[in-house]
C-alpha positions in Angstrom: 98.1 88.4 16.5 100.3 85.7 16.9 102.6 86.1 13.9 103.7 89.6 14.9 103.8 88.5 18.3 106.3 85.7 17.2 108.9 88.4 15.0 108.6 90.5 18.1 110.4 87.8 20.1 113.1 86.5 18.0 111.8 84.2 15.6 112.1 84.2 12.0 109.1 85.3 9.9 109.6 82.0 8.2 109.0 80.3 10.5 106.5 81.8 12.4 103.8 82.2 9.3 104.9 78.2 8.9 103.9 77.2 12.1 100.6 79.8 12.6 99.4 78.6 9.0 100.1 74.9 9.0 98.7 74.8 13.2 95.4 76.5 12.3 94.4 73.5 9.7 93.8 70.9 12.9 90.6 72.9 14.2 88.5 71.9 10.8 89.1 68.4 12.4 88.9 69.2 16.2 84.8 69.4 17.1 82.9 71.5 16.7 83.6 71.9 13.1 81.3 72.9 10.4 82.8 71.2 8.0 81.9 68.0 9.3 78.4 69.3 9.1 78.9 69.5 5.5 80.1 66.1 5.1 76.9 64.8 6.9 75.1 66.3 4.4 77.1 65.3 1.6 77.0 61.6 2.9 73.5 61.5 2.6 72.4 62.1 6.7 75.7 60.4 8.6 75.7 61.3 12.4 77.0 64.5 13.1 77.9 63.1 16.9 80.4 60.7 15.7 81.7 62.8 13.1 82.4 64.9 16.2 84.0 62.7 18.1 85.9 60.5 15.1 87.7 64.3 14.5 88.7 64.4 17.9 91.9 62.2 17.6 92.9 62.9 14.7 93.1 66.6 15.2 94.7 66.3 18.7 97.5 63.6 16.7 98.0 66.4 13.6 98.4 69.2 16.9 101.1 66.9 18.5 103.0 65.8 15.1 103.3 69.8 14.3 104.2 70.6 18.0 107.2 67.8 18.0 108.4 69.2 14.3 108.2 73.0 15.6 110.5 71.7 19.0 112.8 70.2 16.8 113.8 73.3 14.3 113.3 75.7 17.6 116.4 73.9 19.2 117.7 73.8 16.0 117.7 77.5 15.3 118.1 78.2 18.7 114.8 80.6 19.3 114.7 82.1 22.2 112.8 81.2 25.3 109.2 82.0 26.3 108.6 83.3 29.9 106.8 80.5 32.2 103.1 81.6 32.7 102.6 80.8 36.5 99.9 77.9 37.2 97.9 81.0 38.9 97.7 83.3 36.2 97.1 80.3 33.5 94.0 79.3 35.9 92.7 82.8 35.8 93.1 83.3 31.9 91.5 80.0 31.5 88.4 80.9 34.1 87.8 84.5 32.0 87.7 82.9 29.1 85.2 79.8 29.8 82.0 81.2 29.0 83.5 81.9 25.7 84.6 78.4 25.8 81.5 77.1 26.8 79.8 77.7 23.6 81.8 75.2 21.7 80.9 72.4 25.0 77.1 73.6 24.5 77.6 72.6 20.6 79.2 68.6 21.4 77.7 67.4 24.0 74.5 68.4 23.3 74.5 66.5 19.7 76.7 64.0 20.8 74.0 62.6 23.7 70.7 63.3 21.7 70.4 66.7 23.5 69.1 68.2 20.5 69.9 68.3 16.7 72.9 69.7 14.9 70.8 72.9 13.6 69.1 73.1 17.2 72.5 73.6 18.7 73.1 75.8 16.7 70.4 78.1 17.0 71.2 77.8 20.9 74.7 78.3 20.6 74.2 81.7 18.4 71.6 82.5 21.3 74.2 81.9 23.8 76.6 83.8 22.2 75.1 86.8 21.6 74.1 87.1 25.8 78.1 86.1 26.5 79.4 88.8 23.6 77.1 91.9 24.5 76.0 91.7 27.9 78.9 89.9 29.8 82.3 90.5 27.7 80.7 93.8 26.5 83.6 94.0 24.0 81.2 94.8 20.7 78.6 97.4 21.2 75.2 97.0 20.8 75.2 99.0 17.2 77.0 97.1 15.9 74.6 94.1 15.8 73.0 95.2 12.2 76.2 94.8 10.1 77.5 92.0 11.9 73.7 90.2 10.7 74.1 91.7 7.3 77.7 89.7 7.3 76.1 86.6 8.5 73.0 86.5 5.8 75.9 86.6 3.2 77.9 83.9 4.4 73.9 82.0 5.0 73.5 82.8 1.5 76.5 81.3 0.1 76.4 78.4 2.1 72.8 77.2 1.3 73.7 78.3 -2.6 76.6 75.8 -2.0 74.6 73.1 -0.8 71.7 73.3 -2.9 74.0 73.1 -5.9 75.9 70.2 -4.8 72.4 68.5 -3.9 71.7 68.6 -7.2 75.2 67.7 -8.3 74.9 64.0 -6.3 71.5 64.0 -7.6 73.1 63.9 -11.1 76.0 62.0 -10.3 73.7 59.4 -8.6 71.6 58.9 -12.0 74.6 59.1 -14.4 75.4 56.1 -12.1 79.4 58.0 -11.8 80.0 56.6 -7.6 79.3 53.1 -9.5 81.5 53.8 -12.8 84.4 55.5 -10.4 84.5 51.9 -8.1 84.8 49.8 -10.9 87.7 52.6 -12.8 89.7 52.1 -9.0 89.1 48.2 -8.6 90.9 48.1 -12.4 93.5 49.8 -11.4 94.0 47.2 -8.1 92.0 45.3 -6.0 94.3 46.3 -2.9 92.5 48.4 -0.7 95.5 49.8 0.6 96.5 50.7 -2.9 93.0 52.3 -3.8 93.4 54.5 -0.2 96.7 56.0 -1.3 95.4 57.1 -4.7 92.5 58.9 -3.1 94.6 60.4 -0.9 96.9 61.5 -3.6 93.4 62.6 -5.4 92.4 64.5 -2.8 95.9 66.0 -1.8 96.2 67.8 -5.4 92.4 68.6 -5.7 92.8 70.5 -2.5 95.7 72.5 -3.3 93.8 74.1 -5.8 90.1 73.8 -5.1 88.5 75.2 -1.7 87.5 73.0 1.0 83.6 73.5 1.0 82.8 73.0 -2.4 85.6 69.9 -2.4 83.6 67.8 0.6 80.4 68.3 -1.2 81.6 66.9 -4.7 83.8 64.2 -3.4 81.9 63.0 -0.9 79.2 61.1 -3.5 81.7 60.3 -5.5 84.2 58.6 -3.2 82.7 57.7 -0.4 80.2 54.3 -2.0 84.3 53.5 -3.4 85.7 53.1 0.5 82.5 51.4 1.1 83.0 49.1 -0.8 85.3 47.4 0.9 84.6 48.0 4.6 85.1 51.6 5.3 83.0 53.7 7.5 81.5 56.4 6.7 83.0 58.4 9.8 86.3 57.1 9.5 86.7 58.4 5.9 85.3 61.5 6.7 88.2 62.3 9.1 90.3 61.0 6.4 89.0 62.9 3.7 88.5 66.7 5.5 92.4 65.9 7.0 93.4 65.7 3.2 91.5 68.8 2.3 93.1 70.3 5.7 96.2 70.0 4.0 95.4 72.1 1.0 94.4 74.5 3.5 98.1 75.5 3.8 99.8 74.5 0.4 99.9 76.9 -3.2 98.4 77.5 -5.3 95.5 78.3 -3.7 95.8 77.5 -0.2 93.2 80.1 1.9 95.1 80.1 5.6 99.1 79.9 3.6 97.6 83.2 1.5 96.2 84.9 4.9 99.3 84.3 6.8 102.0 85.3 4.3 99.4 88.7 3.9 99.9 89.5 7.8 103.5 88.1 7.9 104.5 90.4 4.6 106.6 87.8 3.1 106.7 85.9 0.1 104.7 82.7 -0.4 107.9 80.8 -2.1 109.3 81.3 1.4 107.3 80.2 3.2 106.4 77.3 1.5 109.7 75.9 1.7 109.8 76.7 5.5 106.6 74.7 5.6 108.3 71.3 4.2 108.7 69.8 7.5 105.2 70.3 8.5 104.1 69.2 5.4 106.0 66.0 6.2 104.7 65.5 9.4 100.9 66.8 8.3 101.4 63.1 5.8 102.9 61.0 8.3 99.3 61.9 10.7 97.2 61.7 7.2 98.7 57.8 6.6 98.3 56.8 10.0 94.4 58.1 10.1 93.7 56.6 7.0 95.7 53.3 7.6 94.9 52.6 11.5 91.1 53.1 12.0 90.9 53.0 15.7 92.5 56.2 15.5 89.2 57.4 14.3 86.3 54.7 15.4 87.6 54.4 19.1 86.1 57.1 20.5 82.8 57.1 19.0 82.2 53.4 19.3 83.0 54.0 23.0 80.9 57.4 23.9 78.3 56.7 20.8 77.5 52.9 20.5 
């Protein structure tokens, strides 16, 4: 939608599978996000609330950094203009689409104050969603409910295959005693926590440039996570850290799933826009050091909202 919406008025194609590709990366941090879901799982039971709420931040700061480099090389290039929405017709766009909206408030706040569990939400949220979809937007008919639940059981399917194999994959990294071997690899290397946090990054960076996210959080997690332990991390503040990182691969070759999606509806080379991606790249890094090195950015506001 928005990429040929973009070409339409003015902008290079560049520039405008760049910014749709490298933008779409901040909702697996912004709740509700399913990825978090899978850390908790990974990490052995961490609240799903403050994961929540320690993405919230971070994901608004990656939206802003991306938003300030996109301003910059649009006066640059001179783009052209958007027409002014009128406060009016914003209000009524935003009051159509709130019980759309609604299903993402149902999901947070309910986990976040004790409400009900992560998989109770969801099972309210899908009920919820089904009345909005068919009986109130009415934009899917009613036949089509079959194959949109043969679709789902797939994606069920793969999911649970996923996390039953990583299960036992901690299982067996947990008696092979590797979390334990890997702490003691890193401390040789330096003792310096920053030092340790900037190879993990760099870890995680090139791992997720060529690995997909899903499998990625459930076979770093055990491994890394005891390491940031170690010396005073929490568990919620490197999950931020560590789904941001594999964020990033999200939009980088070889592999990268949205950069592949995007330069498929754009119909333009991946070399190009890879290289019209640099500057978000940068500024994707620049939000990645400060979340890993400044952990109020994470802990603030569940410490505050989740004590």
């Amino acid at each position: 939608m928005l990429i040929p919406m973009m070409k339409k008025s003015g902008y290079d194609t560049d520039f405008s599978v760049a910014v749709t590709v490298t933008s779409s990366c901040q909702g697996v941090l912004i709740p509700p996000s399913h990825n978090m879901i899978l850390f908790s799982l990974a990490a052995g039971g961490v609240s799903i609330g403050r994961l929540f709420l320690g993405g919230l931040v971070p994901g608004l700061l990656l939206g802003v950094s991306l938003m300030v480099t996109s301003y910059i090389i649009a006066v640059k290039r001179n783009y052209p203009r958007g027409k002014k929405i009128p406060f009016k017709e914003m209000l009524a766009a935003v009051w159509n689409a709130f019980a759309g909206l609604l299903t993402c408030l149902i999901i947070i706040f309910g986990v976040i104050f004790g409400w009900y569990t992560a998989t109770e939400s969801a099972a309210i949220a899908v009920v919820y969603a089904f009345v909005v979809t068919f009986f109130l937007y009415r934009e899917i008919p009613l036949k089509q409910i079959l194959p949109i639940l043969k679709r789902s059981l797939r994606t069920i399917a793969i999911v649970l295959s996923l996390i039953a194999t990583a299960s036992m994959f901690g299982w067996l990294l947990a008696y092979l005693k590797v979390p334990t071997l890997m702490t003691r690899a890193l401390l040789t290397v330096s003792d310096n926590k920053i030092v340790i946090l900037l190879l993990i990054n760099i870890m995680c960076l090139v791992l997720g440039c060529i690995m997909d996210m899903g499998p990625l959080i459930l076979i770093l997690t055990p491994i890394l996570l005891p390491v940031c332990q170690s010396f005073g991390m929490d568990p919620v503040h490197f999950g931020s850290m560590l789904i941001l990182n594999l964020a990033i691969g999200l939009c980088t070759p070889p592999v990268g799933a949205a950069l592949f999606v995007g330069c498929s509806i754009g119909k333009i080379k991946i070399e190009q826009v890879t290289k019209a991606c640099l500057p978000f790249y940068a500024a994707m890094i620049v939000t990645l050091l400060l979340v890993t090195f400044v952990p109020g950015l994470v802990m603030a506001v569940p410490n505050v909202l989740m004590k």
